[in-house]
C-alpha positions in Angstrom: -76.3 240.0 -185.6 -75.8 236.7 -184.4 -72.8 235.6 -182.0 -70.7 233.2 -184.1 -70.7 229.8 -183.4 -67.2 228.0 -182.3 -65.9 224.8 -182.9 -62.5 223.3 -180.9 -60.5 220.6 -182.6 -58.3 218.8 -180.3 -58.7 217.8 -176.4 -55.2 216.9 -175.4 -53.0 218.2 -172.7 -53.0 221.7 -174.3 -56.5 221.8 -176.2 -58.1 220.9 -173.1 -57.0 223.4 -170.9 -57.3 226.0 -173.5 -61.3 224.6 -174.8 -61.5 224.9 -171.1 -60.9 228.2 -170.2 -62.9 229.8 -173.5 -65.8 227.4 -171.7 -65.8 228.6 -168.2 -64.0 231.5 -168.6 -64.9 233.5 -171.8 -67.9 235.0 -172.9 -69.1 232.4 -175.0 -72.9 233.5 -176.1 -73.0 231.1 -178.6 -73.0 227.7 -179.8 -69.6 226.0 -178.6 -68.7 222.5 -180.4 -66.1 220.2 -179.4 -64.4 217.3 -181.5 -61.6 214.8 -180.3 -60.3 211.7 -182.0 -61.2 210.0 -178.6 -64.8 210.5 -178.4 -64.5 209.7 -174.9 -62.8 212.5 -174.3 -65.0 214.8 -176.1 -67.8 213.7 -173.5 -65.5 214.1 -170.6 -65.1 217.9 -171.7 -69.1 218.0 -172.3 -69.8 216.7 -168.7 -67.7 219.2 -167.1 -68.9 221.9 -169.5 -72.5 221.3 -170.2 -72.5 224.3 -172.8 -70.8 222.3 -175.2 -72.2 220.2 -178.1 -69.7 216.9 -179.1 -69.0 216.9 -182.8 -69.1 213.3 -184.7 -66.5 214.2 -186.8 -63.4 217.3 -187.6 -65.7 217.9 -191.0 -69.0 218.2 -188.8 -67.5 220.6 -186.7 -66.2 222.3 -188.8 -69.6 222.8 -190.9 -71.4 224.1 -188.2 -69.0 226.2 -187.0 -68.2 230.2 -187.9 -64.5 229.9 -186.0 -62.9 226.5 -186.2 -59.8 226.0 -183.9 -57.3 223.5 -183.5 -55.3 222.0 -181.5 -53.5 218.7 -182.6 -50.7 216.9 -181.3 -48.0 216.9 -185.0 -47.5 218.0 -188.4 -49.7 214.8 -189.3 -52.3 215.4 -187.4 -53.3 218.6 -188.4 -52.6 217.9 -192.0 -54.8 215.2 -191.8 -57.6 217.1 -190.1 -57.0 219.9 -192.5 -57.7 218.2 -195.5 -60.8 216.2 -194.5 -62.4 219.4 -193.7 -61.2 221.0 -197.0 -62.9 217.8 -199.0 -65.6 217.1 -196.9 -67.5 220.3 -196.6 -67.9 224.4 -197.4 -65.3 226.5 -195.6 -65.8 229.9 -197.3 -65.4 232.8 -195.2 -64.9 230.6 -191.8 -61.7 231.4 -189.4 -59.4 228.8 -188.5 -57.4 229.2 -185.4 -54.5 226.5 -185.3 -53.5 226.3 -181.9 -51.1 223.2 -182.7 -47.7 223.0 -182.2 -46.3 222.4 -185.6 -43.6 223.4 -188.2 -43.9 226.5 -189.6 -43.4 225.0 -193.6 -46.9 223.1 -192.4 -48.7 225.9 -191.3 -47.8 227.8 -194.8 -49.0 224.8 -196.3 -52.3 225.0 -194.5 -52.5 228.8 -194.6 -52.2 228.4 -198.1 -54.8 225.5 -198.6 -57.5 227.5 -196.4 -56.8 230.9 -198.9 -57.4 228.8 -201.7 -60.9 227.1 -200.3 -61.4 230.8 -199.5 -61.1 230.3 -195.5 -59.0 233.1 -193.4 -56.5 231.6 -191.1 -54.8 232.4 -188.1 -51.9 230.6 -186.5 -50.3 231.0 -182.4 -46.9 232.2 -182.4 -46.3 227.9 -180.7 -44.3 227.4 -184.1 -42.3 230.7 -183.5 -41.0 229.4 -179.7 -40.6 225.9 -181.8 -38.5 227.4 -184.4 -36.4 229.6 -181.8 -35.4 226.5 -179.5 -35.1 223.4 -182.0 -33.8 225.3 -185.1 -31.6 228.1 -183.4 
């Protein structure tokens, strides 16, 4: 069996130092693709972690990838990225990860979107410590 390949969405203040630490840190025996609005950023990460491929686009990424996850700044963003992937290519039986710190009505939306497109999906408890200190 084949390792699966990853794919990280996202390479702002959080995404980076979490892309980071799966790069240097983790056991990554596998492909390892990165994709940031900022391209420039993208290669930044790729220079300091040369077992990394940069990703054209969200959809490419997410095409190539077995686990997809993301980390994106708002409710917009994700949404955004979330639904160019689900129109753009194949996502049947691939794991998303969203890493994002978002509402939690938005990640039922998206957990719900990547069920019907026949994805599985994970979300970070980031929206529970969001709910608990802005809604509470």
């Amino acid at each position: 069996m084949m390792a699966p390949t990853i794919a990280w969405l996202g390479l702002g203040n959080m995404g980076m130092g979490m892309a980071s630490n799966l790069a240097k840190k983790g056991i990554i025996k596998c492909s390892f693709i990165v994709y940031n609005r900022t391209v420039s950023r993208a290669r930044q990460f790729q220079a300091l972690n040369p077992n990394t491929v940069v990703a054209e686009s969200a959809a490419e990424a997410a095409a190539k990838a077995d686990i997809i996850f993301t980390c994106l700044g708002d409710d917009t963003a994700v949404s955004e990225i979330i639904d160019l992937i689900i129109t753009s290519t194949t996502i049947k039986g691939k794991l998303f990860v969203d890493c994002s710190t978002i509402h939690p009505d938005t990640t039922t939306a998206i957990a719900n979107k990547f069920q019907d497109a026949g994805a599985e999906f994970v979300t970070s408890l980031i929206h529970l410590l969001w709910n608990t200190y802005v809604f509470n």
